[in-house]
MIDOSE-1310 file (N, C-alpha, C; in nm, 2 decimals, decimal comma, always signed):
residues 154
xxxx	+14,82/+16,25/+2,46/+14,81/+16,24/+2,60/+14,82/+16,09/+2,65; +14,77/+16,02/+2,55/+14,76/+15,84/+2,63/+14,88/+15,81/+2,65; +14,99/+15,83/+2,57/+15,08/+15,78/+2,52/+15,18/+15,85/+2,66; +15,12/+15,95/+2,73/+15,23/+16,00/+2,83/+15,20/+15,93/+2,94
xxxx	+15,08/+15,86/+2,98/+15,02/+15,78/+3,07/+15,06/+15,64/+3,09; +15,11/+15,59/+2,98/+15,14/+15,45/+3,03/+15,26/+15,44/+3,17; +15,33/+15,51/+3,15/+15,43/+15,51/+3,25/+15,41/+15,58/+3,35; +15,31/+15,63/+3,41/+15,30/+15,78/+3,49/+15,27/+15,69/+3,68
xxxx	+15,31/+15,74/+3,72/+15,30/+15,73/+3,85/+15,16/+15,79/+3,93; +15,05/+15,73/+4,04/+15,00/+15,77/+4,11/+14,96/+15,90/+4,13; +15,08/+15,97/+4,18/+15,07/+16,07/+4,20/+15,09/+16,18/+4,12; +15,12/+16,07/+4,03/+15,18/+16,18/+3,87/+15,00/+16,19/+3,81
xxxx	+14,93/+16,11/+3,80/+14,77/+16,11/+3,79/+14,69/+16,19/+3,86; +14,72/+16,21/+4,00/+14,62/+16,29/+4,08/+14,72/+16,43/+4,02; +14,81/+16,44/+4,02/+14,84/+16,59/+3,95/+14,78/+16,65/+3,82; +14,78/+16,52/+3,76/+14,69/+16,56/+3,59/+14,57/+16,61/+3,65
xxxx	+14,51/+16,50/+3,76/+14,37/+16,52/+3,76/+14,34/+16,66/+3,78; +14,42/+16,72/+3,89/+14,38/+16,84/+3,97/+14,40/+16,95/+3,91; +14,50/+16,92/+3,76/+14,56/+17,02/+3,65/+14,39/+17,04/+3,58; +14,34/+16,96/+3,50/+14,21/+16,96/+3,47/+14,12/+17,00/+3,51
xxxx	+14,11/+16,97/+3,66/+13,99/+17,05/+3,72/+14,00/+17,17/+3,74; +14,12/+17,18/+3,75/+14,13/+17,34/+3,79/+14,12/+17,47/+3,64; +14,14/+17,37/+3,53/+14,13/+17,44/+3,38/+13,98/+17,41/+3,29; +13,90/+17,36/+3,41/+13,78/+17,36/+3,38/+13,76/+17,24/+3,28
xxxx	+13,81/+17,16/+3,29/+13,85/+17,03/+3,20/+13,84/+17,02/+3,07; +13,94/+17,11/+3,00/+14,06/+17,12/+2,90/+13,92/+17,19/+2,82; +14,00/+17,21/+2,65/+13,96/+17,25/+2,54/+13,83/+17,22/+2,48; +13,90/+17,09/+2,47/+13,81/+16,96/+2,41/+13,70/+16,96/+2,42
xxxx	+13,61/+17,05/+2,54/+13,50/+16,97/+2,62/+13,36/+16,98/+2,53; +13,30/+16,88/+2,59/+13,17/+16,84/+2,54/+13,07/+16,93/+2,61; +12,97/+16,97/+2,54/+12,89/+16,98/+2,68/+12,76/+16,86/+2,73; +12,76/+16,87/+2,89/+12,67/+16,76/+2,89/+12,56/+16,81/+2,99
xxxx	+12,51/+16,76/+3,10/+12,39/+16,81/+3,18/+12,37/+16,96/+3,23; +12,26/+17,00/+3,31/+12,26/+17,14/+3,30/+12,33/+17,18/+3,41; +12,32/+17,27/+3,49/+12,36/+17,32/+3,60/+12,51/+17,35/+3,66; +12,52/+17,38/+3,75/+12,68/+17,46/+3,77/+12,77/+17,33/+3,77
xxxx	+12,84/+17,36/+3,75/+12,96/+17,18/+3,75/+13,04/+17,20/+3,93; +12,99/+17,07/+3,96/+13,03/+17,00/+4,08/+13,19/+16,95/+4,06; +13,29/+17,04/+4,16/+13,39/+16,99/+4,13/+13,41/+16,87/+4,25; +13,38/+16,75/+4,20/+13,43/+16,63/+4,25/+13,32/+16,59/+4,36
xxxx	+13,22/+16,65/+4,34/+13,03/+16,59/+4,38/+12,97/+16,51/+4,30; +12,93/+16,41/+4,33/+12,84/+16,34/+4,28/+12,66/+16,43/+4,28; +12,61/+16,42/+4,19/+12,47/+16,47/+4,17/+12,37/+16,46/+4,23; +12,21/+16,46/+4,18/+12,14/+16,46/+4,25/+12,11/+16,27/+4,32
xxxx	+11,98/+16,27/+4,33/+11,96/+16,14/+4,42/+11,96/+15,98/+4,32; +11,93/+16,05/+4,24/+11,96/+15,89/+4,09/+12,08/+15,87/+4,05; +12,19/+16,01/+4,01/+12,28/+15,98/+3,95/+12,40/+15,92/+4,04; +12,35/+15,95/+4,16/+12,55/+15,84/+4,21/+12,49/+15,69/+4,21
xxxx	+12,36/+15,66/+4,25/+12,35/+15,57/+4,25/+12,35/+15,44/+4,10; +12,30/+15,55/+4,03/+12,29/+15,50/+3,85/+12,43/+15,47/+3,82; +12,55/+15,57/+3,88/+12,67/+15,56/+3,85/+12,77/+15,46/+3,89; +12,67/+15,41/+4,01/+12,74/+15,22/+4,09/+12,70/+15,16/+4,02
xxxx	+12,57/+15,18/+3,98/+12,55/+15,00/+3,91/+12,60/+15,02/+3,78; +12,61/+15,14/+3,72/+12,71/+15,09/+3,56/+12,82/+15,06/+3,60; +12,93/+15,09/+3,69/+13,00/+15,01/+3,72/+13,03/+14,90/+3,78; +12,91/+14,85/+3,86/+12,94/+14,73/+3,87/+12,89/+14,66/+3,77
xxxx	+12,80/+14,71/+3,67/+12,77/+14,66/+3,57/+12,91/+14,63/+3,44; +12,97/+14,73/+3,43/+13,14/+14,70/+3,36/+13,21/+14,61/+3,47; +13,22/+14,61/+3,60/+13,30/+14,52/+3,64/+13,25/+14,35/+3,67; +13,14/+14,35/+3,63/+13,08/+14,19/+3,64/+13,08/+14,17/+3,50
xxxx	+13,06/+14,26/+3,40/+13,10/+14,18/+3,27/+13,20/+14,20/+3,21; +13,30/+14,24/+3,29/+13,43/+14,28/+3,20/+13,42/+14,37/+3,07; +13,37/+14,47/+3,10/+13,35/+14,59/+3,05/+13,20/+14,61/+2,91; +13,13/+14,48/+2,96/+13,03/+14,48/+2,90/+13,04/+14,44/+2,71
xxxx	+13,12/+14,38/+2,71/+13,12/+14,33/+2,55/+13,21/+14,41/+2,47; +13,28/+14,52/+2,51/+13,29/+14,64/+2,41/+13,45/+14,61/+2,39; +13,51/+14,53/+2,49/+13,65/+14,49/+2,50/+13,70/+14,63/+2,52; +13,82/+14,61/+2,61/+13,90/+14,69/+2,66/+13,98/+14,80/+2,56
xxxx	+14,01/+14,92/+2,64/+14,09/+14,99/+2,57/+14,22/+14,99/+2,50; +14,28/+14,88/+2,61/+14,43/+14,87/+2,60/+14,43/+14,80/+2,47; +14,33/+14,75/+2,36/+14,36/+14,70/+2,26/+14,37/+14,87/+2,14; +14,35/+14,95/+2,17/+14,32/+15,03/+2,11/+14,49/+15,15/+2,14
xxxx	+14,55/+15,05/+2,24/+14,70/+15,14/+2,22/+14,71/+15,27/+2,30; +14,60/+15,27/+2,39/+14,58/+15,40/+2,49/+14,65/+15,35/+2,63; +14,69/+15,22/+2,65/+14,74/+15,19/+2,79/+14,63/+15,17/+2,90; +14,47/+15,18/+2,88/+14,38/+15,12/+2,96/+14,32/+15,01/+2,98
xxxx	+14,19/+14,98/+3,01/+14,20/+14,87/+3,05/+14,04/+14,84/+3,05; +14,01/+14,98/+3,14/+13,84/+14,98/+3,12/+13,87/+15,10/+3,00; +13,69/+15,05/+2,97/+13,66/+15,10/+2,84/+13,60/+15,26/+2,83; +13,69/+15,37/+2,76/+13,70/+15,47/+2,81/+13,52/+15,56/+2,83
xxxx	+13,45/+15,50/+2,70/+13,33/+15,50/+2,71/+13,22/+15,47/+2,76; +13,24/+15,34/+2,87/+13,19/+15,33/+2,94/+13,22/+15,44/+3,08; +13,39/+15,50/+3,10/+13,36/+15,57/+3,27/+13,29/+15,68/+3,22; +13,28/+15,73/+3,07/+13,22/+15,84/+3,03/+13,08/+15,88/+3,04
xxxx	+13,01/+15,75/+2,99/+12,86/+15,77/+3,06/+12,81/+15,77/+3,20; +12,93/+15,67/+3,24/+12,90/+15,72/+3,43/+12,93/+15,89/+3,48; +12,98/+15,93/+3,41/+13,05/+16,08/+3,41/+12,93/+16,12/+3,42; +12,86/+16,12/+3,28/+12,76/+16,13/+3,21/+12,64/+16,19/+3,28
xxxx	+12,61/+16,04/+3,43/+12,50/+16,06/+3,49/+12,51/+16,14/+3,53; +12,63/+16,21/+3,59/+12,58/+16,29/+3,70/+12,56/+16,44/+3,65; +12,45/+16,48/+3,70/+12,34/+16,57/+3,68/+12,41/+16,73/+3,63; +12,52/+16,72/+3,75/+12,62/+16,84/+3,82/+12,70/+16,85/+3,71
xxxx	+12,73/+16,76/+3,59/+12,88/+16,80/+3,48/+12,82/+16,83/+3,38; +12,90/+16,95/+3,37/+12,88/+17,10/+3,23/+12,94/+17,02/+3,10; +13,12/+16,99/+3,16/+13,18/+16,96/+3,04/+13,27/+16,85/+3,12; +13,32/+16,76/+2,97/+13,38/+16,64/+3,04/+13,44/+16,65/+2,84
xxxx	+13,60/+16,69/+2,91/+13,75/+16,66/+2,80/+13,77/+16,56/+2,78; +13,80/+16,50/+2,66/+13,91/+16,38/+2,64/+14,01/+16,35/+2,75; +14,08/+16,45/+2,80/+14,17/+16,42/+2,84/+14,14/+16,39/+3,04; +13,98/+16,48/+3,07/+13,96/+16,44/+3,17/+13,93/+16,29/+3,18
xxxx	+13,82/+16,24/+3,08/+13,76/+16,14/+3,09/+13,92/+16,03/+3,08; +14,02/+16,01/+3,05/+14,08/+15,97/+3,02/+14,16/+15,92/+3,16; +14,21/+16,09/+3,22/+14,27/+16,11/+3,34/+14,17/+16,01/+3,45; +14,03/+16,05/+3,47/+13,98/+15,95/+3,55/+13,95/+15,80/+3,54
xxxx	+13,97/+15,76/+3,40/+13,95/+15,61/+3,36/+14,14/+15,56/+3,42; +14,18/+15,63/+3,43/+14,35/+15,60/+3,44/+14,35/+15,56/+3,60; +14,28/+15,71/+3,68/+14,26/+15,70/+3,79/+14,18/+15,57/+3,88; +14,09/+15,52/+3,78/+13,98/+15,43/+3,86/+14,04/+15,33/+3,80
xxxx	+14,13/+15,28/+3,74/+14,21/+15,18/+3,75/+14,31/+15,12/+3,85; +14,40/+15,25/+3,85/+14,48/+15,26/+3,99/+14,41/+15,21/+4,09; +14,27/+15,28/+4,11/+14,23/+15,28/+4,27/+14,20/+15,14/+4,26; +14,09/+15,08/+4,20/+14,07/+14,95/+4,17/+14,19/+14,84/+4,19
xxxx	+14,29/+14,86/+4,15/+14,43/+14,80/+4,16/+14,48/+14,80/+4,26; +14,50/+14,94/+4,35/+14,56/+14,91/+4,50/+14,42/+14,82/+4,57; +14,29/+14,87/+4,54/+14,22/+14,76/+4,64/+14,21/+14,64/+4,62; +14,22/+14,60/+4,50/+14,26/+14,46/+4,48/+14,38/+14,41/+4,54
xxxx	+14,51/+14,50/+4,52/+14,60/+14,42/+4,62/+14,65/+14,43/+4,75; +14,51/+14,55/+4,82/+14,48/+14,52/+4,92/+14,38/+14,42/+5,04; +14,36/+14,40/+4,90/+14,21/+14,26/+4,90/+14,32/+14,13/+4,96; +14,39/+14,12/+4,82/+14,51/+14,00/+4,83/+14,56/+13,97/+4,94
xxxx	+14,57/+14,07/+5,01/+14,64/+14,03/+5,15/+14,56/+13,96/+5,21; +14,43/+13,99/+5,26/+14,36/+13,92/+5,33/+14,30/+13,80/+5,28; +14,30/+13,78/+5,11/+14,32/+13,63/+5,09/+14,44/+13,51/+5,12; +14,56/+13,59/+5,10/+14,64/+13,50/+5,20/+14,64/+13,47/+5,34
xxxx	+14,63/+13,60/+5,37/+14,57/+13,60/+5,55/+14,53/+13,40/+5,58; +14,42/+13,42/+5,45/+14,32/+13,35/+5,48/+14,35/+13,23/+5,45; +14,47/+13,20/+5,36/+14,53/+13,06/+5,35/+14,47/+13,00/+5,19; +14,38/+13,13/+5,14/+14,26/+13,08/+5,03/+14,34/+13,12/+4,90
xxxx	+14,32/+13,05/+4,77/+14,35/+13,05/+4,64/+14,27/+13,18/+4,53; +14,17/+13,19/+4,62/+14,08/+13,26/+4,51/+14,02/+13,38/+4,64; +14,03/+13,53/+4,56/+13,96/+13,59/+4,66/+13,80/+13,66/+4,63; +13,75/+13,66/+4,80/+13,61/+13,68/+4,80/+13,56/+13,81/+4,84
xxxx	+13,44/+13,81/+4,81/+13,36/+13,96/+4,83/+13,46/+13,98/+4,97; +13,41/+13,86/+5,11/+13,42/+13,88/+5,23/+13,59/+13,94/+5,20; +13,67/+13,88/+5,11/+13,84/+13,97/+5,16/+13,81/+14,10/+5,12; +13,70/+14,18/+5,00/+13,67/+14,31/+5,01/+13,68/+14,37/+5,09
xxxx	+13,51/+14,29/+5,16/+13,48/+14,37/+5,28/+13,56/+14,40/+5,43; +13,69/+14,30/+5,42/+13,75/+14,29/+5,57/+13,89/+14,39/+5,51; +13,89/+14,42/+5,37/+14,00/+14,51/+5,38/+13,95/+14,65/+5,39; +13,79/+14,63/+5,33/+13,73/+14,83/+5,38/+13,74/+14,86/+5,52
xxxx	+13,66/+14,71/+5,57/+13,65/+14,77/+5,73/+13,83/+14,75/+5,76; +13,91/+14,77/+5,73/+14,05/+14,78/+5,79/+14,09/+14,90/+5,79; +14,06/+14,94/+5,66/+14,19/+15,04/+5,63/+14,10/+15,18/+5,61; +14,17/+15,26/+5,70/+14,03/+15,37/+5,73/+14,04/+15,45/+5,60
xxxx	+14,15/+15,46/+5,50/+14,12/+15,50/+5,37/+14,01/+15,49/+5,31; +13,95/+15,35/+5,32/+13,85/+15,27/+5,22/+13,71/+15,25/+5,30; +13,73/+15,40/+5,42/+13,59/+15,38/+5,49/+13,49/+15,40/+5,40; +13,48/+15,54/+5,30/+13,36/+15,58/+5,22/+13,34/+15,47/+5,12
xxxx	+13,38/+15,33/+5,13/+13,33/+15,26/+5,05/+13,23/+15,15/+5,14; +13,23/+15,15/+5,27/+13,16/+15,11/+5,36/+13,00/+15,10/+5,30; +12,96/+14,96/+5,26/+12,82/+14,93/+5,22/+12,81/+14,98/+5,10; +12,93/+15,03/+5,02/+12,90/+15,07/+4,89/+12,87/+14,95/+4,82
xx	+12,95/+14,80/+4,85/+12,88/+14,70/+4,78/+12,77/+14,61/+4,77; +12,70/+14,69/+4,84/+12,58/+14,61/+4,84/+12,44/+14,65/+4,78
């Protein structure tokens, strides 16, 4: 499966994704917390929030020491075992596939990527070399896509 990913398009990803969810996320699966599986809910009142600070915990340390995937020939970037414990938290997931956990580390790359180079703009905007939280926040509040991230950074 990694190996069909390196080249795959956006939309070619949100298709995997929704192929997965809908097959109860594949063979493979693990089992992990109790309760009915939340398709695409975050959990109870600890785990979304447990689930931001690990990742901003991977994205301030650049994946926390463990170095990236992409050395490992899978075409990623973040480290697959880290989006897996964020998975992890939440309360709501039965089972979590290789190939989901995979599909969504591919996914939160992407997204990460368009907002970064939606960020970019408004560091040029800005005339500036290096960009800042503030070009974040002036691309959330712009683009009504990136409303539900509204105060998510703080």
């Amino acid at each position: 499966m990694a190996s069909e990913m390196n080249n795959t398009s956006p939309e070619d990803v949100i298709e995997m994704m929704e192929e997965v969810i809908e097959s109860g996320g594949g063979g493979d699966g693990e089992t992990g917390g109790g309760g009915e599986g939340g398709e695409g809910e975050t959990g109870g009142e600890g785990g979304e929030n447990e689930g931001v600070a690990m990742m901003e915990e991977v994205v301030e340390t650049g994946g926390g020491g463990e170095g990236g995937d992409e050395e490992r020939g899978n075409g990623l970037r973040l480290p697959i075992s880290r989006v897996k414990k964020i998975m992890k938290a939440d309360p709501d997931l039965n089972l979590t596939s290789q190939d989901a956990v995979y599909v969504l580390t591919k996914a939160t790359e992407l997204f990460v990527e368009s907002l970064v180079q939606e960020a970019y703009q408004f560091t040029c905007q800005a005339r500036k070399k290096t960009m800042s939280r503030r070009d974040i926040d002036n691309c959330i509040e712009a683009i009504e896509a990136l409303a539900f991230l509204d105060g998510a950074l703080e």
